[in-house]
C-alpha positions as CSV (number, residue, x, y, z in Angstrom):
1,X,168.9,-106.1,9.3
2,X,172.1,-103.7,8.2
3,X,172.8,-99.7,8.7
4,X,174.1,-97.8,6.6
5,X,175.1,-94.2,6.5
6,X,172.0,-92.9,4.3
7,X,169.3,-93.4,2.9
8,X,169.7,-93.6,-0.5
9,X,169.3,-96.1,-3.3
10,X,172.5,-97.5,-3.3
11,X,171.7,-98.5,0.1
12,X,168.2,-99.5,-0.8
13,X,169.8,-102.1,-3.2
14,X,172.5,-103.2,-1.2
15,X,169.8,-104.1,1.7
16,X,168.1,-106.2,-1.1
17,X,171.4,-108.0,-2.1
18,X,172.1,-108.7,1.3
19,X,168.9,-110.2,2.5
20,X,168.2,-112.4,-0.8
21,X,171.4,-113.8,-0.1
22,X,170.5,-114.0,3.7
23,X,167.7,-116.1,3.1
24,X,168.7,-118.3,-0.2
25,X,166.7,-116.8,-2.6
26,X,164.1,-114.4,-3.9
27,X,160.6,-113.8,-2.8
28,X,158.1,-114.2,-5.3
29,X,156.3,-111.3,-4.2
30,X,157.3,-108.4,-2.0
31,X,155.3,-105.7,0.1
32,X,156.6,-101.9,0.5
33,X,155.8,-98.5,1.4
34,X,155.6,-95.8,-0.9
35,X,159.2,-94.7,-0.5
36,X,160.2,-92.6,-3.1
37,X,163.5,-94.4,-3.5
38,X,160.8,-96.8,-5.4
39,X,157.8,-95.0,-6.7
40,X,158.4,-91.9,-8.7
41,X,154.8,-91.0,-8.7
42,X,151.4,-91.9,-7.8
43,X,148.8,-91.4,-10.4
44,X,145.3,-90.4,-9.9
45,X,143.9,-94.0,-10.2
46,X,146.3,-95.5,-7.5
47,X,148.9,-97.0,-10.0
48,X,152.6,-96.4,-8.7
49,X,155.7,-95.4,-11.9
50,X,158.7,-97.1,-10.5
51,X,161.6,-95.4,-10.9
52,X,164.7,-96.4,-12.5
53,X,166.6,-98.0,-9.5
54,X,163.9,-100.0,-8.5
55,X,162.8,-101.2,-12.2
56,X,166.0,-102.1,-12.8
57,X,166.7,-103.8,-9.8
58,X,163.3,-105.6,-9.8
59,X,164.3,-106.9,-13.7
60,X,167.2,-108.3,-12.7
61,X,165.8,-110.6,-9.5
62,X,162.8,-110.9,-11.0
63,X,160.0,-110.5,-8.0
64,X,156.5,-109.0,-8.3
65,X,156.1,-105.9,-6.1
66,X,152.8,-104.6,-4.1
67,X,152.6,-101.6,-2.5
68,X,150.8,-100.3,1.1
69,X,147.9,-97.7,0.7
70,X,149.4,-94.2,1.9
71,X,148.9,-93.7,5.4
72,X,147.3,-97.2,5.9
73,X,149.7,-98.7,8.4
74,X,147.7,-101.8,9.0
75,X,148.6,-102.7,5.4
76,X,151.9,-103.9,6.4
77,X,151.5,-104.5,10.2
78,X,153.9,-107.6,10.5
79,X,156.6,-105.1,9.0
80,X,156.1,-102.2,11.8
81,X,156.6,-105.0,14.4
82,X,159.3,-106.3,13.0
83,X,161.1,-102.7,13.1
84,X,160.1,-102.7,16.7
85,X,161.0,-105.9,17.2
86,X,164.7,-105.4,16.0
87,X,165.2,-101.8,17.4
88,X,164.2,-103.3,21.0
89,X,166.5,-106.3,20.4
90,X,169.0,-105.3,18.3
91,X,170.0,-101.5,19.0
92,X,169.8,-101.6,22.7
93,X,172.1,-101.1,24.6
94,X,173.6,-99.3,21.6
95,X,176.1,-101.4,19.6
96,X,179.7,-100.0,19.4
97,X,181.2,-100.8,16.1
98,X,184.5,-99.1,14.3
99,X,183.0,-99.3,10.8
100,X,179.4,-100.0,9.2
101,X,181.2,-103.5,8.3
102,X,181.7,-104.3,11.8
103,X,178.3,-103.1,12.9
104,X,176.4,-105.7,9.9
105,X,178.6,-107.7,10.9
106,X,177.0,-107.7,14.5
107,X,173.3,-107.0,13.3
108,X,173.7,-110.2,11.0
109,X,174.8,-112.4,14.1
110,X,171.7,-111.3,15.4
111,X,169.6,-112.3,12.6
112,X,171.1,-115.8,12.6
113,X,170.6,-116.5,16.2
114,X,167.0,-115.2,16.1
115,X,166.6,-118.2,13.3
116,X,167.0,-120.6,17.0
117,X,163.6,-118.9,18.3
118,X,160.4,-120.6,18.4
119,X,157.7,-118.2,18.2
120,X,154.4,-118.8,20.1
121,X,151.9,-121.0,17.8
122,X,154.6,-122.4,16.7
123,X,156.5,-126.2,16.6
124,X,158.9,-125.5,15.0
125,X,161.7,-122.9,15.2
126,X,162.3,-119.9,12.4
127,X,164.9,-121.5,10.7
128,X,163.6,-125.0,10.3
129,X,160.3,-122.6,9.2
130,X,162.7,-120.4,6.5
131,X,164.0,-123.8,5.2
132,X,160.6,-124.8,3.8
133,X,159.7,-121.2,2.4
134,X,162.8,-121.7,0.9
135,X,161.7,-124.0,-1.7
136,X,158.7,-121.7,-3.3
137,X,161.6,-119.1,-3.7
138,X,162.8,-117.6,-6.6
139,X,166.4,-118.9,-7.4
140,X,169.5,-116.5,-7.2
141,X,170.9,-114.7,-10.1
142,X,174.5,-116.0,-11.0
143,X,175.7,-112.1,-9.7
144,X,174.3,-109.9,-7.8
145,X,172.7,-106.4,-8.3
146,X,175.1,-104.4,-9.0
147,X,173.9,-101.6,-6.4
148,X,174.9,-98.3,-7.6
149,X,174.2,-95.1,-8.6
150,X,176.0,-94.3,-12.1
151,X,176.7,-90.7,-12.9
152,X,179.0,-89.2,-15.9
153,X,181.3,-86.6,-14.5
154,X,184.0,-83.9,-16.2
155,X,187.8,-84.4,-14.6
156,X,188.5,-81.3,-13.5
157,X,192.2,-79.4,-14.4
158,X,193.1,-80.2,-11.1
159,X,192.4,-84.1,-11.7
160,X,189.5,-84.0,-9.5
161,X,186.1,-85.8,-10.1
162,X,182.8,-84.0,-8.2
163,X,180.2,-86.7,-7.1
164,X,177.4,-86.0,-4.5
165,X,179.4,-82.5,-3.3
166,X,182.8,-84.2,-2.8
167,X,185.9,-84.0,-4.8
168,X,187.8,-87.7,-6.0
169,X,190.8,-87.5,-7.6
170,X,192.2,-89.5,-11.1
171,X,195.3,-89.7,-12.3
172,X,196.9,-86.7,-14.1
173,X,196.5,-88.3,-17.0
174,X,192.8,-88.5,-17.4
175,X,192.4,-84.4,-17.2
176,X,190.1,-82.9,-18.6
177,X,188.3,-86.0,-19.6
178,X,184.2,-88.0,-19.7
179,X,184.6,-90.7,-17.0
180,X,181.6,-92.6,-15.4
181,X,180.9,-92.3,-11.6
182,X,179.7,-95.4,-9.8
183,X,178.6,-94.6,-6.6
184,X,178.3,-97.6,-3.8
185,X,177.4,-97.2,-0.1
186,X,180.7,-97.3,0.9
187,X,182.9,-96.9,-2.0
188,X,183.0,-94.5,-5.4
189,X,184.6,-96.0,-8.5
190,X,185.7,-93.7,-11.6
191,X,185.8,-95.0,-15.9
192,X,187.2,-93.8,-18.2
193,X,185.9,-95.3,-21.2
194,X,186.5,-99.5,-19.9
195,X,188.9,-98.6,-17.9
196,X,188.9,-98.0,-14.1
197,X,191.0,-95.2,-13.2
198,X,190.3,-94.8,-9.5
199,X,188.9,-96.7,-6.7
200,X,188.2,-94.6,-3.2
201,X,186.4,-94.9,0.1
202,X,183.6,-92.7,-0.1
203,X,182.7,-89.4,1.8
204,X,179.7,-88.4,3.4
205,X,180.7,-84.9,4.5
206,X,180.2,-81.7,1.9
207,X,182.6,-80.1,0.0
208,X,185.6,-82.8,1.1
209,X,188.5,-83.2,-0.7
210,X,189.3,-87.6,-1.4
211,X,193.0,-87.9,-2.9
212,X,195.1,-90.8,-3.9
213,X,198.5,-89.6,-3.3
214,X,199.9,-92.2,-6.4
215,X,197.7,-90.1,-8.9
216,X,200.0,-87.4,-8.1
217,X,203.2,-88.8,-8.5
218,X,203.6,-88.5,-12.0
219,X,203.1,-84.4,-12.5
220,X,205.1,-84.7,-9.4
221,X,208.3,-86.1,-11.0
222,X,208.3,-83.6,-13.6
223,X,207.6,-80.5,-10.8
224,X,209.6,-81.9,-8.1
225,X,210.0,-78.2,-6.4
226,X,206.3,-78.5,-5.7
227,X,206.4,-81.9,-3.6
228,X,206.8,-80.5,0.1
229,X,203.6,-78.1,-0.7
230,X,201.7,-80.8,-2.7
231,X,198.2,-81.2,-1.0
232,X,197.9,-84.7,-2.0
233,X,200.5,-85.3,-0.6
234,X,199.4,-84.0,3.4
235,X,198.7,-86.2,5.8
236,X,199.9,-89.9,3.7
237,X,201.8,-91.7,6.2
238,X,204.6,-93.8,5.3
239,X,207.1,-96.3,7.4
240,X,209.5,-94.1,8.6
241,X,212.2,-96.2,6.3
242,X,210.9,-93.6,3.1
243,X,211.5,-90.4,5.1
244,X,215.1,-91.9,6.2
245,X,215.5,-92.9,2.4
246,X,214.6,-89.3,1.4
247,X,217.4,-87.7,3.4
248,X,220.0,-90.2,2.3
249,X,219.3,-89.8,-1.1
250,X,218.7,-85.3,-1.0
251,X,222.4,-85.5,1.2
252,X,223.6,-87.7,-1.6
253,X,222.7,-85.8,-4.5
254,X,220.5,-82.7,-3.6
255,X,217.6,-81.4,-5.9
256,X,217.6,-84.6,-8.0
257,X,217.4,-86.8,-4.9
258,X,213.8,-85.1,-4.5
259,X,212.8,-86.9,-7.8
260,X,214.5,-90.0,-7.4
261,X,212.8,-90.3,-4.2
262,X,209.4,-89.4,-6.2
263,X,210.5,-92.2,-8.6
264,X,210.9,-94.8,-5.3
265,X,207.6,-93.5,-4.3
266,X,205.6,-94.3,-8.1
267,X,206.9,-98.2,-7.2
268,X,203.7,-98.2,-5.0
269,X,201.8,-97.7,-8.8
270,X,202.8,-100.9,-9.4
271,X,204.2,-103.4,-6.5
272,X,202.8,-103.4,-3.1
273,X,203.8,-101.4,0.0
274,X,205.1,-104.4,1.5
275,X,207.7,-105.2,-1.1
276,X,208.8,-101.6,-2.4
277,X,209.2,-101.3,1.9
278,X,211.3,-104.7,2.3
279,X,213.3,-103.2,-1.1
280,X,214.2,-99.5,0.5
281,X,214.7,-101.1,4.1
282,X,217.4,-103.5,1.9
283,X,218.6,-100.6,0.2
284,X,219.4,-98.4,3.2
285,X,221.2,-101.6,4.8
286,X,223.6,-102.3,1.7
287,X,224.4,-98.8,1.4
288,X,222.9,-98.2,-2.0
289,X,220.9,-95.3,-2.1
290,X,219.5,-94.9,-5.4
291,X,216.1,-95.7,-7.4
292,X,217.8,-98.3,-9.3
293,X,218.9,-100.0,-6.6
294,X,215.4,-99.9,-4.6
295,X,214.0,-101.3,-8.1
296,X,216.2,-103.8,-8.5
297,X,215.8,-105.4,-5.0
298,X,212.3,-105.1,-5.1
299,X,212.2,-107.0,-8.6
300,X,214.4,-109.9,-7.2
301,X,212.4,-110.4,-4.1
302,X,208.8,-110.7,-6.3
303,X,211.0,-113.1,-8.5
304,X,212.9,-114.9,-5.4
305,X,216.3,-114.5,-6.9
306,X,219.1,-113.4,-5.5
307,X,220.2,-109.4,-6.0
308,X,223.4,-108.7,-8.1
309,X,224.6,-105.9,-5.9
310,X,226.3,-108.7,-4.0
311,X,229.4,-110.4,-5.8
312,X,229.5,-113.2,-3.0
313,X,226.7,-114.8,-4.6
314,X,228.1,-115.0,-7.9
315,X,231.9,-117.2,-7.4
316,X,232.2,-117.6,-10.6
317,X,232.6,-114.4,-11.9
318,X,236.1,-112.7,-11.8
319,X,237.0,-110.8,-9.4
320,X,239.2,-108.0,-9.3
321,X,241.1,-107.1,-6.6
322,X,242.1,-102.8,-6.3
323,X,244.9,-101.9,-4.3
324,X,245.8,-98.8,-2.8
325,X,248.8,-97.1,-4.8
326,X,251.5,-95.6,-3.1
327,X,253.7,-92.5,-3.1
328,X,256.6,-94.7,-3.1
329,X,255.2,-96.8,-5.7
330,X,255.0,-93.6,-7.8
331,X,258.2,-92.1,-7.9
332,X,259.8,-95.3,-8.9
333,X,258.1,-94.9,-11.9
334,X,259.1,-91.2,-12.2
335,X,262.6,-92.2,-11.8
336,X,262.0,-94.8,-14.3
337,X,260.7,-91.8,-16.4
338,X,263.7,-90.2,-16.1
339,X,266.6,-92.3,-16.4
């Protein structure tokens, strides 16, 4: 048993996924409803045209299907109880949960400890039952389904994608360009031609707005006087080490301190928070407030080498020693001058 947020057919082949690898395999044959995320239509003489979803996912596990006659509950009796069964057992007292993955998470225990039960009739219990019915399965594909629902899509001039009433957003780069929309329960995933250009948790609300700040960052660092009103931008919260970086470096050398911070910020494209964070938080220690410097300490500790901003580490270089000159110092050398 899972929930998921709706009923649609990325969900319908996700459930299938999940309970074929539940139980080991594939069943050679399997009963449903006349949901319409399976059968397109019902012609006159009772035969069902499957829809696209379904014959695809049917095609690539392989299992016959059989359908209940409309409003003939008794055709799939066992199945009602079941539902009963697992609402009774299952959903009450309400489960609290803090995502969908959590609340599987919970409904799968469930499953797993019902396989202990010995149902009346019965010697043996449910899982020492499922272990025989295991071996008139069907065997596992190598991968599963891939349970999606695959829509081309336009980017927008404002690198946004529309999917299912939301907007996602793409890099600046891919404007105005054909990309493929995958849509999975809980994720959406844009192509561009093989390429995947964006990966983002996906919305269920209408007309929402999904950005990745990083796609941004680019058109950013040419039009850095737009990066405090940058919508993107609102609401992506950083360690408090980038905002303290920001002021050093903006003190340091105003307007372009904006987009040397933007071009501390577009490390994320590449390295991880962790490391770009461990290189500013270096950076602010040492004293050296600059992109090159953030770079450069977040490139020797991915490559575990010592930084060259410190001399100490290196003895063998030469090392040049600056003294202060003096007033006196100078006018011996005026009177040098003059004599």
């Amino acid at each position: 048993m899972q929930a998921y947020p709706a009923e649609s057919s990325e969900a319908f082949c996700e459930g299938h996924n999940v309970s074929f690898e539940f139980f080991g395999g594939v069943p050679r044959s399997i009963l449903y409803d006349n949901t319409k995320l399976a059968v397109a239509r019902i012609l006159g003489d009772g035969t069902r045209r499957r829809t696209k979803v379904f014959s695809e996912l049917q095609s690539h596990y392989l299992f016959a299907d059989r359908f209940g006659r409309p409003g003939k509950g008794n055709d799939k009796g066992k199945v009602e109880g079941l539902v009963g069964y697992a609402r009774r057992n299952f959903m009450v007292p309400i489960p609290r949960a803090v995502s969908f993955a959590e609340l599987n998470a919970q409904l799968l225990e469930c499953c797993r400890r019902r396989l202990n039960d010995r149902l009346r009739g019965h010697d043996d219990t449910i899982g020492e039952r499922l272990v025989r019915d295991r071996e008139a399965l069907l065997p596992l594909p190598p991968a599963p389904y891939d349970a999606c629902e695959k829509k081309p899509a336009w980017v927008s001039s404002l690198s946004l994608v529309r999917y299912r009433g939301n907007d996602y957003s793409v890099p600046t780069a891919f404007g105005h360009r054909e990309v493929l929309v995958r849509g999975y329960v809980h994720e959406v995933v844009i192509a561009c031609a093989t390429e995947e250009i964006a990966r983002h948790a996906r919305s269920y609300e209408r007309e929402d707005f999904v950005f990745n700040p990083l796609h941004y960052l680019a058109l950013l660092e040419r039009k850095i006087g737009a990066l405090d009103q940058a919508a993107p931008l609102v609401g992506w919260e950083l360690p408090e080490e980038f905002a303290t970086l920001r002021r050093l470096l903006e003190a340091r050398l105003r307007k372009p301190g904006k987009r040397e911070f933007v071009q501390v910020l577009r490390l994320l494209e590449v390295f991880g928070l962790e490391d770009v964070l461990a290189g500013v938080r270096e950076a602010i220690d040492r004293g050296v407030i600059s992109f090159d410097a953030v770079k450069h300490l977040v490139l020797c500790r991915i490559e575990r080498r010592p930084p060259r901003l410190d001399l100490k580490i290196y003895p063998y270089l030469p090392q040049a020693t600056v003294s202060t000159t003096s007033a006196r110092s100078y006018m011996s050398l005026m009177a040098g001058a003059g004599s």
